[in-house]
PDB file of the backbone (N, CA, C, O) and the ligand in Angstrom, with CONECT records:
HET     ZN  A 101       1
ATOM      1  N   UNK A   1     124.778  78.096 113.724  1.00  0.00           N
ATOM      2  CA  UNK A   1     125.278  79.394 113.247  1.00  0.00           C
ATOM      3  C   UNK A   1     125.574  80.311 114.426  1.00  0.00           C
ATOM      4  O   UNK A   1     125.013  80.458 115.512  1.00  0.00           O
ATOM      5  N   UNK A   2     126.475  80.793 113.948  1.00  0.00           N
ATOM      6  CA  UNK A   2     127.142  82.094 115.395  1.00  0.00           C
ATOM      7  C   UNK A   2     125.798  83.411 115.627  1.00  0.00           C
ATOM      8  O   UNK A   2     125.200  84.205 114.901  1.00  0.00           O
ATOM      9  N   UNK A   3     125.809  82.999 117.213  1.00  0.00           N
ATOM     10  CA  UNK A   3     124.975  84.423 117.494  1.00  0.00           C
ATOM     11  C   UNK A   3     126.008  85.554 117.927  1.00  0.00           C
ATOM     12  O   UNK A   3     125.989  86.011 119.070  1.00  0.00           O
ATOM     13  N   UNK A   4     126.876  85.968 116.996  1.00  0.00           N
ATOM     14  CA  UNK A   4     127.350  87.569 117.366  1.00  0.00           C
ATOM     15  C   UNK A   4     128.208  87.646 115.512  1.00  0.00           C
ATOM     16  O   UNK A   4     128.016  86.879 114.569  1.00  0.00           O
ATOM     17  N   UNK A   5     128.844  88.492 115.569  1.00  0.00           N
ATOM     18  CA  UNK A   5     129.264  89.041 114.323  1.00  0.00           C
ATOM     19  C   UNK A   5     130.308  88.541 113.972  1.00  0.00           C
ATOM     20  O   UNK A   5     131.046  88.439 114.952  1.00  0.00           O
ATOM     21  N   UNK A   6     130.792  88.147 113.016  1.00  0.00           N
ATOM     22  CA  UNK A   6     131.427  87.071 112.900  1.00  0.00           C
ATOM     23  C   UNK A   6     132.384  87.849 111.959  1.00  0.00           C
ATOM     24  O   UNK A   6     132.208  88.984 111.515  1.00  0.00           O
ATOM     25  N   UNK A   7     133.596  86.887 111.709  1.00  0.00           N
ATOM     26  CA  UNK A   7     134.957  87.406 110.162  1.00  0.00           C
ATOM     27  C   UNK A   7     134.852  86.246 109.559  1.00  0.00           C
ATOM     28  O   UNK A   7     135.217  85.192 110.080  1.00  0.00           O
ATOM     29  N   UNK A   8     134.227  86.365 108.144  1.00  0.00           N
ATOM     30  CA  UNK A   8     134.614  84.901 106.986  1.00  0.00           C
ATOM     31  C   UNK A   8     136.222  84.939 107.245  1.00  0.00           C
ATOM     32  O   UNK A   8     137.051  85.833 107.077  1.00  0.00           O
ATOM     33  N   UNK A   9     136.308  83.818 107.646  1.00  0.00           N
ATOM     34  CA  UNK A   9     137.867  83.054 106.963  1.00  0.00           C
ATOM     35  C   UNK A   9     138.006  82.869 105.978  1.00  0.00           C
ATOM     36  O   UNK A   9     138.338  81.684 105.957  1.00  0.00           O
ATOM     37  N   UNK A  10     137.990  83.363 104.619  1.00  0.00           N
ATOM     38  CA  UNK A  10     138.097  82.866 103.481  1.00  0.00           C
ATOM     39  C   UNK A  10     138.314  84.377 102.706  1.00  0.00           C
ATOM     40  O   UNK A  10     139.210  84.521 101.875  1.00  0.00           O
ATOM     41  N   UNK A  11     137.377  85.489 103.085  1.00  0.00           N
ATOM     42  CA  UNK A  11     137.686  86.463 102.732  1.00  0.00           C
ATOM     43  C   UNK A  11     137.887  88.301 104.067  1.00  0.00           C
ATOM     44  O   UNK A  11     138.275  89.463 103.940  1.00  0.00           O
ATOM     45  N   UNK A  12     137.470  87.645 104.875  1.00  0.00           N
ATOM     46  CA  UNK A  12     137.661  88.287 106.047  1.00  0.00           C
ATOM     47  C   UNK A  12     136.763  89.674 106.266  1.00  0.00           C
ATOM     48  O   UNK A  12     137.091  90.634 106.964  1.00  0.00           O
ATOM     49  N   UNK A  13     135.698  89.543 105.585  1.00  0.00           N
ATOM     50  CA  UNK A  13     134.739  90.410 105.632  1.00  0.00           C
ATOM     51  C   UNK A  13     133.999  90.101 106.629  1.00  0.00           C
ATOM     52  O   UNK A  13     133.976  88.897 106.885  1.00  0.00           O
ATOM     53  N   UNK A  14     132.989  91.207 107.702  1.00  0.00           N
ATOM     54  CA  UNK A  14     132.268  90.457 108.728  1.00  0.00           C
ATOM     55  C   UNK A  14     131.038  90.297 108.228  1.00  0.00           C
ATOM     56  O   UNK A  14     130.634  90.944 107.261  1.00  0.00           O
ATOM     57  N   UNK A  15     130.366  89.445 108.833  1.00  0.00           N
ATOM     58  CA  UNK A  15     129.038  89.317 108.785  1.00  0.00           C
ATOM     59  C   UNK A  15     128.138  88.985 109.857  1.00  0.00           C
ATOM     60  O   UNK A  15     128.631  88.534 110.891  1.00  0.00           O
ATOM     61  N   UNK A  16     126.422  89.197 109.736  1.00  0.00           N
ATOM     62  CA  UNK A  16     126.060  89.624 110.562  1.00  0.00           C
ATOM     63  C   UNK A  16     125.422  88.289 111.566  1.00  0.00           C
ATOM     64  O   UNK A  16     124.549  87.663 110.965  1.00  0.00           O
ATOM     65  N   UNK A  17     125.658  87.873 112.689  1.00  0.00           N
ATOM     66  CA  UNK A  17     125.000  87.295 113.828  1.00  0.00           C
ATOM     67  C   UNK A  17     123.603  86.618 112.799  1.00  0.00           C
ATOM     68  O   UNK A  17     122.915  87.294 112.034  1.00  0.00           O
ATOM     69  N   UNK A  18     123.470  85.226 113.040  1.00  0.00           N
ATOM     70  CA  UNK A  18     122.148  84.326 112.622  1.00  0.00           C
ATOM     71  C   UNK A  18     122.813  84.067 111.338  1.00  0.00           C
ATOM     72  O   UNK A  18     122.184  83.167 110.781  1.00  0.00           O
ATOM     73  N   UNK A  19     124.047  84.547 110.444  1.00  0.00           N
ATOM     74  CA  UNK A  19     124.243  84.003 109.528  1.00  0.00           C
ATOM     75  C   UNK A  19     125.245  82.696 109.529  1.00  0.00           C
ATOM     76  O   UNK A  19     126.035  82.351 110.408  1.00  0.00           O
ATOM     77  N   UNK A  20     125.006  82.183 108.475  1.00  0.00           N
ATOM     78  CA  UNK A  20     125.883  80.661 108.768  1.00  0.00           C
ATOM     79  C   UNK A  20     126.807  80.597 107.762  1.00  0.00           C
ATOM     80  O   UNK A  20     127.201  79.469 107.467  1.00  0.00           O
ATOM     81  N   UNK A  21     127.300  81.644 107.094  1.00  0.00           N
ATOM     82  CA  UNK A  21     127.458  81.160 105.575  1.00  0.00           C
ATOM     83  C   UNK A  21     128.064  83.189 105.261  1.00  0.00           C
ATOM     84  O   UNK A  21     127.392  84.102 105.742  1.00  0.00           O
ATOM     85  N   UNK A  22     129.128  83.418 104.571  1.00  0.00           N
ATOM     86  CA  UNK A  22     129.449  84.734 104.350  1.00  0.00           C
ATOM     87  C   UNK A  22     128.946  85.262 102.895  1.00  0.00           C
ATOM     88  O   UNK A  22     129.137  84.699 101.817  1.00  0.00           O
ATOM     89  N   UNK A  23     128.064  86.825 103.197  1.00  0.00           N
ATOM     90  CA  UNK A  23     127.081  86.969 102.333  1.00  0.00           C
ATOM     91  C   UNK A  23     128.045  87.359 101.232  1.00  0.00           C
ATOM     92  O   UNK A  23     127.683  87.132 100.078  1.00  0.00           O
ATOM     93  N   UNK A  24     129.407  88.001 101.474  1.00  0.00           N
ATOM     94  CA  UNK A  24     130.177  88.121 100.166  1.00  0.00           C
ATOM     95  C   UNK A  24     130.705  86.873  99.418  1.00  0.00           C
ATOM     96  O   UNK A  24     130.611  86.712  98.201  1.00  0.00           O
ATOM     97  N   UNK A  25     131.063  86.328  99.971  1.00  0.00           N
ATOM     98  CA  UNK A  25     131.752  85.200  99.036  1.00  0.00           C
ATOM     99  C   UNK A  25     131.537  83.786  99.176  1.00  0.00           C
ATOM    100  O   UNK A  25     132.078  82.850  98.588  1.00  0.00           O
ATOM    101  N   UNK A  26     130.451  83.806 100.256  1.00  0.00           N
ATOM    102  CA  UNK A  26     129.273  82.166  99.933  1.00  0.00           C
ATOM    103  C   UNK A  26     130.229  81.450 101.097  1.00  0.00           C
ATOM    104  O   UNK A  26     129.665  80.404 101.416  1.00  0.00           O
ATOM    105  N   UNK A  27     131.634  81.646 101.952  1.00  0.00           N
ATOM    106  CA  UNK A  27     132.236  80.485 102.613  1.00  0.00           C
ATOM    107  C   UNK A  27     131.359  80.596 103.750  1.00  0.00           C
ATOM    108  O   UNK A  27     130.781  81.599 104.168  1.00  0.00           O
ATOM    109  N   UNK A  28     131.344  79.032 104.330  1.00  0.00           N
ATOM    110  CA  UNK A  28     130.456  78.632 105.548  1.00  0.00           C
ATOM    111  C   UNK A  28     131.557  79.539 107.018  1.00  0.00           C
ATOM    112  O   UNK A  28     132.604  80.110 106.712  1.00  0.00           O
ATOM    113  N   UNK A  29     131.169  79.503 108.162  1.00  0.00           N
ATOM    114  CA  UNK A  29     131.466  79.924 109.076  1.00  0.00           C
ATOM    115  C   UNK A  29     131.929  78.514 109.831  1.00  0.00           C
ATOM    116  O   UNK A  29     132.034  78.532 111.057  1.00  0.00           O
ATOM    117  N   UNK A  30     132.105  77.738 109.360  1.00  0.00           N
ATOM    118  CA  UNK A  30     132.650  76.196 109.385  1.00  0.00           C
ATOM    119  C   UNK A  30     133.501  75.783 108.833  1.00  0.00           C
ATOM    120  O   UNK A  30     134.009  74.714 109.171  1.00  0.00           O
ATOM    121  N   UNK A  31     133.811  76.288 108.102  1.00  0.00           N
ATOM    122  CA  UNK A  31     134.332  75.907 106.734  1.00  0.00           C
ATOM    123  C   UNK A  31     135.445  75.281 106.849  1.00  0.00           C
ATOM    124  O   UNK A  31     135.904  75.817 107.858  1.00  0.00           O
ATOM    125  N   UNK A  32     136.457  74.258 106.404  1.00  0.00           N
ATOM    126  CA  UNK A  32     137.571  73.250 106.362  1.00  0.00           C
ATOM    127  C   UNK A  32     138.458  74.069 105.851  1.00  0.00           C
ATOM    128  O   UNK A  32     138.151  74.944 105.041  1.00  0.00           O
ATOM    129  N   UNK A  33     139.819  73.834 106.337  1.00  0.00           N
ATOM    130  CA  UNK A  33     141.548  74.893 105.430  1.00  0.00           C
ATOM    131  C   UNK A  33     140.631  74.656 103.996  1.00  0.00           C
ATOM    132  O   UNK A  33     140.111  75.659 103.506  1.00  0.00           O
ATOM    133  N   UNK A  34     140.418  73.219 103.271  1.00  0.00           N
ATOM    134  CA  UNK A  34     140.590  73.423 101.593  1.00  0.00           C
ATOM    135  C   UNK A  34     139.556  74.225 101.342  1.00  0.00           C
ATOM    136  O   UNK A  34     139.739  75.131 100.530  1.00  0.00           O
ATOM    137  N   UNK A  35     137.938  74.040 102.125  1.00  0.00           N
ATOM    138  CA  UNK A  35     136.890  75.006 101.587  1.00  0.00           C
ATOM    139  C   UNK A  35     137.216  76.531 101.532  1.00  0.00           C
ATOM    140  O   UNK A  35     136.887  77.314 100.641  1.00  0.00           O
ATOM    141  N   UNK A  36     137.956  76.804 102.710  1.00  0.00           N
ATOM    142  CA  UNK A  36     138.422  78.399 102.884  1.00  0.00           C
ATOM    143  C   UNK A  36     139.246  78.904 101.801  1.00  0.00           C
ATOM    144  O   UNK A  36     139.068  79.981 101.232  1.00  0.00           O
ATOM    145  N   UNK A  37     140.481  77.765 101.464  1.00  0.00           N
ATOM    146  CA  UNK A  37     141.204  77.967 100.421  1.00  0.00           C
ATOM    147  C   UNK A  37     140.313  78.192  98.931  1.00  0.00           C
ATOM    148  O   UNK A  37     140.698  79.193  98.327  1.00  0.00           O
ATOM    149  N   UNK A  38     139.357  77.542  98.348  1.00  0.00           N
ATOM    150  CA  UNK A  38     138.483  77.216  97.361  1.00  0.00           C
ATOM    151  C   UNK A  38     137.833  78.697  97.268  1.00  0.00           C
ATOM    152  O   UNK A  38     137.943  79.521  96.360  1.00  0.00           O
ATOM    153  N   UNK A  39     137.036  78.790  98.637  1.00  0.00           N
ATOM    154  CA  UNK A  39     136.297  79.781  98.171  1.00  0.00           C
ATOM    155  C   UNK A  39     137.015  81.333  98.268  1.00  0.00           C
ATOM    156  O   UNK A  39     136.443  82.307  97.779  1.00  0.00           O
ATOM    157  N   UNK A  40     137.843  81.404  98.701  1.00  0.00           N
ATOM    158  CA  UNK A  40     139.084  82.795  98.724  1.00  0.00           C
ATOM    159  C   UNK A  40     139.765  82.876  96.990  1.00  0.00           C
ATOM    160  O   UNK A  40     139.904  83.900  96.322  1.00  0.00           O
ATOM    161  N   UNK A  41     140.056  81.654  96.642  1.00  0.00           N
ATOM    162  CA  UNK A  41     140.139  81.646  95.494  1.00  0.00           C
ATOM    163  C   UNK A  41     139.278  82.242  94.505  1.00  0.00           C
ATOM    164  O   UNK A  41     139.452  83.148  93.690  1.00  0.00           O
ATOM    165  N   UNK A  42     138.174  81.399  94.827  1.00  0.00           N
ATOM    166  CA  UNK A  42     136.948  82.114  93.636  1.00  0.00           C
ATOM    167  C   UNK A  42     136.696  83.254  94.143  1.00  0.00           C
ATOM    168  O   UNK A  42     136.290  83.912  93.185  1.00  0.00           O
ATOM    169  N   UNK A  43     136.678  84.028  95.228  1.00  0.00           N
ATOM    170  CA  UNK A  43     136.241  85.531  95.751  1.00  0.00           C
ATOM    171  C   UNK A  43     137.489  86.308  95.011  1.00  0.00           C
ATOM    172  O   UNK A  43     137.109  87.080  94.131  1.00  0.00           O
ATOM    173  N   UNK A  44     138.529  86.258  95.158  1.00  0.00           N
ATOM    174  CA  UNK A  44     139.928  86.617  94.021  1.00  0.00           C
ATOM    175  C   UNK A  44     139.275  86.118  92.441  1.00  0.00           C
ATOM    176  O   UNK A  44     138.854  87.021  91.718  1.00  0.00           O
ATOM    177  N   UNK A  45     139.237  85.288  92.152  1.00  0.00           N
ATOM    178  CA  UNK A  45     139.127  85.126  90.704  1.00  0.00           C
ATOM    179  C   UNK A  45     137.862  86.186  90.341  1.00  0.00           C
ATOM    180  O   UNK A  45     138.004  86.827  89.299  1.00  0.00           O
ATOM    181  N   UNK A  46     136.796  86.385  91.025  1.00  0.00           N
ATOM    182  CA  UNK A  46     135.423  87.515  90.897  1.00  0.00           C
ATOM    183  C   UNK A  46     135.930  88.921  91.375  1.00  0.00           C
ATOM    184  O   UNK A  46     135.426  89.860  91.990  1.00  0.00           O
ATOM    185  N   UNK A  47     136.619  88.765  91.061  1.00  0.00           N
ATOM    186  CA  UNK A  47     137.130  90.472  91.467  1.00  0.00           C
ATOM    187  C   UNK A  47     137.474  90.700  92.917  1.00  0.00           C
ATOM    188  O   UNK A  47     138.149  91.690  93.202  1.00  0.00           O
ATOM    189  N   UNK A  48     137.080  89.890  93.838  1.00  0.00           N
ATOM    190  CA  UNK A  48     137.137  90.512  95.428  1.00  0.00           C
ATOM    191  C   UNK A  48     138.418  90.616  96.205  1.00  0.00           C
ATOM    192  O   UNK A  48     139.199  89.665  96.239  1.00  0.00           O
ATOM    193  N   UNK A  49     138.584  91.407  96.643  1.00  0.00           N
ATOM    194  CA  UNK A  49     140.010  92.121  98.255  1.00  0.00           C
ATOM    195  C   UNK A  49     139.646  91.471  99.075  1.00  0.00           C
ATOM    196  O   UNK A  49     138.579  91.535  99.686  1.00  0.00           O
ATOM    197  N   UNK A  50     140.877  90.443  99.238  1.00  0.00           N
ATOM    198  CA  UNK A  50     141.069  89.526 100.614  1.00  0.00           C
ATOM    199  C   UNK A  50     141.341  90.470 102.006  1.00  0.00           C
ATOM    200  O   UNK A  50     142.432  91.039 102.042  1.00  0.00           O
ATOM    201  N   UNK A  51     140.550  90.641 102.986  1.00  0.00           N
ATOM    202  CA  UNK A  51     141.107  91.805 103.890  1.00  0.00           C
ATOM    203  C   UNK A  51     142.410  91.273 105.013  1.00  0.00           C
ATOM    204  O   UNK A  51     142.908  90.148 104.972  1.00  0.00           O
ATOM    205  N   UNK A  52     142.640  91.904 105.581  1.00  0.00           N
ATOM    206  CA  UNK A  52     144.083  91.444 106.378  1.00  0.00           C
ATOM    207  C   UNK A  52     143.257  90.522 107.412  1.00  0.00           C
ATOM    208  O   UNK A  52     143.560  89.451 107.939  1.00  0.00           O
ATOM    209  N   UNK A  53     142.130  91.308 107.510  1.00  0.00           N
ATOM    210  CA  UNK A  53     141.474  90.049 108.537  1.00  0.00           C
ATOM    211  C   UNK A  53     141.147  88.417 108.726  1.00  0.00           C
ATOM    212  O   UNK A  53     140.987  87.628 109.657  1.00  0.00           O
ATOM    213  N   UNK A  54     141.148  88.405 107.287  1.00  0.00           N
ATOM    214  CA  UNK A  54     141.032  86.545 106.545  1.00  0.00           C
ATOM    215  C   UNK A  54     142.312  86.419 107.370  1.00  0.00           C
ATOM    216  O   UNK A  54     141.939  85.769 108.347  1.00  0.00           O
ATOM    217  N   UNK A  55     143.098  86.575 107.461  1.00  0.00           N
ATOM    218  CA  UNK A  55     144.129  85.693 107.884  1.00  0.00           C
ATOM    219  C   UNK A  55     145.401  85.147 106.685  1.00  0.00           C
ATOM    220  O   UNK A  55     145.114  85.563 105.563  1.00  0.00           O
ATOM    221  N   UNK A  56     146.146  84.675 106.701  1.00  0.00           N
ATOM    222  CA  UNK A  56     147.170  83.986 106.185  1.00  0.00           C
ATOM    223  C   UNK A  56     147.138  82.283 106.417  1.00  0.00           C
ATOM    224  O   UNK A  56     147.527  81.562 107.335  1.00  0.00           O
ATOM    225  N   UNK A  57     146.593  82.070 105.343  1.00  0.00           N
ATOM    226  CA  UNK A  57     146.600  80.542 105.177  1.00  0.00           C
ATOM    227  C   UNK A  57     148.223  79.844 105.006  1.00  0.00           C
ATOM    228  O   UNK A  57     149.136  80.449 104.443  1.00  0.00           O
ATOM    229  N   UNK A  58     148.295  79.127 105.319  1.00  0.00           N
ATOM    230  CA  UNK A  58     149.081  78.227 105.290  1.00  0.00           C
ATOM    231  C   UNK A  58     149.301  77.060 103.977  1.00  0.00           C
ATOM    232  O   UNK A  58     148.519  76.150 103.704  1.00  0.00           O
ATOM    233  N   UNK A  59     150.428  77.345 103.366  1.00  0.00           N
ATOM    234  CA  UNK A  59     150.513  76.762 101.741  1.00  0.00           C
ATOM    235  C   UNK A  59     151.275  75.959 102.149  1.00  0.00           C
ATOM    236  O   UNK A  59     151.933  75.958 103.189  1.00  0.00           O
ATOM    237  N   UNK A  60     151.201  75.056 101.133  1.00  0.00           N
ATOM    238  CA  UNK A  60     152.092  73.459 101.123  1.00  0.00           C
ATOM    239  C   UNK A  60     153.275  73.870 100.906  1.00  0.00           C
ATOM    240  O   UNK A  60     154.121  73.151 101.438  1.00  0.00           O
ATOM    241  N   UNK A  61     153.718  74.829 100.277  1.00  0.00           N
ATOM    242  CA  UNK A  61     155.190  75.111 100.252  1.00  0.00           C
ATOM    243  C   UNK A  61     155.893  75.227 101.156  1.00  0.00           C
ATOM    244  O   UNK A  61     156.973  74.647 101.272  1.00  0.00           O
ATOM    245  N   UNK A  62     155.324  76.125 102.084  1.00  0.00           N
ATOM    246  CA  UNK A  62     156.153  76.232 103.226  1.00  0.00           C
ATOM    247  C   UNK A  62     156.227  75.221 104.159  1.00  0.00           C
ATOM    248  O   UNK A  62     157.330  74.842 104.552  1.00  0.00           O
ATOM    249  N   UNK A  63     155.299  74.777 104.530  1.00  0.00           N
ATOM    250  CA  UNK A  63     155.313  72.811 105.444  1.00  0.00           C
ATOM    251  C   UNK A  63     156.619  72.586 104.562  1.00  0.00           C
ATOM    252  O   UNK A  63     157.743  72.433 105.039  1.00  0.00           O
ATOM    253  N   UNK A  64     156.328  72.587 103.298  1.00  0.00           N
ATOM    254  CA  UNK A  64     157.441  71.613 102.640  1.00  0.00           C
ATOM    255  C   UNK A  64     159.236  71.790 103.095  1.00  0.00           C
ATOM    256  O   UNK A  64     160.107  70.946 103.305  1.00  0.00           O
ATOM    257  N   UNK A  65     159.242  73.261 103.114  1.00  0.00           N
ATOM    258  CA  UNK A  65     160.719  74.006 103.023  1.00  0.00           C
ATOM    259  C   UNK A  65     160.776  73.705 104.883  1.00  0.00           C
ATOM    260  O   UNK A  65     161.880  73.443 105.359  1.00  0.00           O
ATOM    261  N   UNK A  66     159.787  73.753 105.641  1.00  0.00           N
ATOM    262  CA  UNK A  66     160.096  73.096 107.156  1.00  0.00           C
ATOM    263  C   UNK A  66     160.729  71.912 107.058  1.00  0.00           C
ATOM    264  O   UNK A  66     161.956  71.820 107.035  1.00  0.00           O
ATOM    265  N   UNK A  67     159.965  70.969 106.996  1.00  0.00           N
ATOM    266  CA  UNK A  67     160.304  69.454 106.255  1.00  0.00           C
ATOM    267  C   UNK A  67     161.654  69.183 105.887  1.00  0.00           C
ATOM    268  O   UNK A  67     162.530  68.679 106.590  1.00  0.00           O
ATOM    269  N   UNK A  68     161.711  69.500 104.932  1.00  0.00           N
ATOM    270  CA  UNK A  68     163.315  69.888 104.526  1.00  0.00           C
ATOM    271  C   UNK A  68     164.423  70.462 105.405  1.00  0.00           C
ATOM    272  O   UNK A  68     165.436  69.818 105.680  1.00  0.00           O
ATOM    273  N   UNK A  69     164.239  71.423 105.736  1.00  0.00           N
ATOM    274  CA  UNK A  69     165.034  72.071 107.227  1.00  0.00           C
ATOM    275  C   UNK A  69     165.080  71.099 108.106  1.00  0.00           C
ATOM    276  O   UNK A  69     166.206  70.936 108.577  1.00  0.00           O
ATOM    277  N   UNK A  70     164.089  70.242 108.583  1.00  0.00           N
ATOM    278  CA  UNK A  70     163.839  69.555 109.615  1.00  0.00           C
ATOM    279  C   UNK A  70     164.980  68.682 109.500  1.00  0.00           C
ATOM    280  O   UNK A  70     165.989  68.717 110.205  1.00  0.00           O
ATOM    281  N   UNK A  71     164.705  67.814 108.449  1.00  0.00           N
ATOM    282  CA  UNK A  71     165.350  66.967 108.032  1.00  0.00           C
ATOM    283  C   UNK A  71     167.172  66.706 107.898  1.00  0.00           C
ATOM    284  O   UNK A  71     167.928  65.735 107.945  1.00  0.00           O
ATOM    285  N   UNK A  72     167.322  68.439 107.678  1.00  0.00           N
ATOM    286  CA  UNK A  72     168.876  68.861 107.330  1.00  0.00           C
ATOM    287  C   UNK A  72     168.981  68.444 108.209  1.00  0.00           C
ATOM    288  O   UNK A  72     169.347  67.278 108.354  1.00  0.00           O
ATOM    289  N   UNK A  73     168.549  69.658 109.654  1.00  0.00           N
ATOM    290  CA  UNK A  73     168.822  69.587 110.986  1.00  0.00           C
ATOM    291  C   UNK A  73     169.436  68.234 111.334  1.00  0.00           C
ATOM    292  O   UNK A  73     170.610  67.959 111.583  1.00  0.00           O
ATOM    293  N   UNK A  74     168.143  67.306 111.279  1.00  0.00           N
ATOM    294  CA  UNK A  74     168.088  65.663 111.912  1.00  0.00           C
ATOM    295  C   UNK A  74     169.471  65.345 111.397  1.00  0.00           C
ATOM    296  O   UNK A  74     170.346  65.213 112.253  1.00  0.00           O
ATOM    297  N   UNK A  75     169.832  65.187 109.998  1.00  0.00           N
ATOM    298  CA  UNK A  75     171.083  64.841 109.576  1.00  0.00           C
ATOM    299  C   UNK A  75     171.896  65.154 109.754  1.00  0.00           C
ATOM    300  O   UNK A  75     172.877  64.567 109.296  1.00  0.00           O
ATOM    301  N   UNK A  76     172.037  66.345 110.577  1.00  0.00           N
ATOM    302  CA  UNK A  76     173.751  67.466 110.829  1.00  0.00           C
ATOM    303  C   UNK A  76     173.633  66.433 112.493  1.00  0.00           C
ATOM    304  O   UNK A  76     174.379  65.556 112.930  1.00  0.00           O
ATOM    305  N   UNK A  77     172.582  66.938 112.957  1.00  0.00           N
ATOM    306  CA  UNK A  77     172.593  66.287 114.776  1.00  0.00           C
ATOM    307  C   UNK A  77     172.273  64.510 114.797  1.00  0.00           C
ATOM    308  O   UNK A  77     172.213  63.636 115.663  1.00  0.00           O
ATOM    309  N   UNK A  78     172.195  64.551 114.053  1.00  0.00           N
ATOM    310  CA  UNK A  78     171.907  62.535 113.960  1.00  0.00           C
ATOM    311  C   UNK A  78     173.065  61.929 113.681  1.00  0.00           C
ATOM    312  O   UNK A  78     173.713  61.194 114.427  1.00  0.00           O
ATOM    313  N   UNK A  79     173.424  62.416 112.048  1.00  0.00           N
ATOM    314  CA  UNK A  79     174.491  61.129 111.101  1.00  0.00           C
ATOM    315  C   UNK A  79     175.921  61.140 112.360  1.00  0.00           C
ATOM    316  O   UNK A  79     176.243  60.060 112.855  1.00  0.00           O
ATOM    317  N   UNK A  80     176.354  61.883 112.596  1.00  0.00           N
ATOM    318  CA  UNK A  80     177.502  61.382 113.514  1.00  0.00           C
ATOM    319  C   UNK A  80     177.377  60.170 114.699  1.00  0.00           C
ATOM    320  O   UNK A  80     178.286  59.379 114.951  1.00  0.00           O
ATOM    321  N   UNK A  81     176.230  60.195 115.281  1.00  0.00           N
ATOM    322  CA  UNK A  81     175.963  59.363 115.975  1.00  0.00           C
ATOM    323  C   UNK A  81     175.583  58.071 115.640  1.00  0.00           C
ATOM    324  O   UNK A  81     175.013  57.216 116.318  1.00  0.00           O
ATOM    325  N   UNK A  82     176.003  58.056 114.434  1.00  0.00           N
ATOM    326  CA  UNK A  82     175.102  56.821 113.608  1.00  0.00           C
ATOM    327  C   UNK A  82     176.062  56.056 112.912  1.00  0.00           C
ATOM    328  O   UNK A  82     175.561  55.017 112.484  1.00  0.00           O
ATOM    329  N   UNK A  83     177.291  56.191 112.633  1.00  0.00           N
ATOM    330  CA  UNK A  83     177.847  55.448 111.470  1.00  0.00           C
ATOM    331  C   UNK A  83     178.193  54.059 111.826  1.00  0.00           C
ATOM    332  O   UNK A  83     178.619  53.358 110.908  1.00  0.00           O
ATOM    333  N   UNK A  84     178.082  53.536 113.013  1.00  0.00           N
ATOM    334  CA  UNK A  84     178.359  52.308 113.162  1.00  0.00           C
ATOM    335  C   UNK A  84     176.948  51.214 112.836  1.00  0.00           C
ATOM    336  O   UNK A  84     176.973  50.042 112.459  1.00  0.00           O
ATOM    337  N   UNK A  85     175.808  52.070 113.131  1.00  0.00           N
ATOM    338  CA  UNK A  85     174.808  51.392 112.781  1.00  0.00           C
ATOM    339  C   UNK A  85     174.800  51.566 111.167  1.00  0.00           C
ATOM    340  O   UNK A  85     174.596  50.562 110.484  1.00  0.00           O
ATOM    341  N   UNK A  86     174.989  52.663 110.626  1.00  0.00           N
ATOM    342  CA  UNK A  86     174.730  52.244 109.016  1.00  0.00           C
ATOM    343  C   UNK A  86     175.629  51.897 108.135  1.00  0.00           C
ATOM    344  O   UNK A  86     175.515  52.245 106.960  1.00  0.00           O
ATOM    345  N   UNK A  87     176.635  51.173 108.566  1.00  0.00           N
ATOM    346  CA  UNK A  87     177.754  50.410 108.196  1.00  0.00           C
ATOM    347  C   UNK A  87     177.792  49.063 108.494  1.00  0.00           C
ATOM    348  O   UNK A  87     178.769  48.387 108.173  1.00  0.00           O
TER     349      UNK A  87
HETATM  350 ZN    ZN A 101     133.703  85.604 102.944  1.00  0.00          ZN2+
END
């Protein structure tokens, strides 16, 4: 457990040095993207204000819409160079 004062990732409240675990909304000071995600969830579903300090998690949607972009990209700068091989 952290010896100084710490910000839950999950709901971004601080807490105090010797704790391992955030006294508002139960996430570990360890905690994995899905646990952070899980327990931010249930701190929202119990009434609680995510502070600006939690941070901005990262949703599958957006990886996804990269992905996709990526992909355009690859195909605008790739397929020309290619048609003899995929023929
Ligand atoms: Zn918390």
């Amino acid at each position: 457990m952290p010896n100084y004062e710490w910000s839950c990732l999950a709901c971004g409240n601080a807490n105090c040095s010797g704790t391992s675990t955030c006294k508002d909304c139960g996430c570990s000071e360890s905690a994995s993207l899905q646990q952070i995600k899980t327990f931010r969830q249930n701190f929202v579903n119990t009434g609680g204000a995510i502070l600006s300090s939690a941070g901005k998690l990262h949703e599958d949607g957006e990886n996804e819409i990269l992905t996709v972009f990526a992909k355009l990209i690859l195909k605008i700068i790739v397929d020309p160079w290619l048609p003899s091989i995929k023929k």
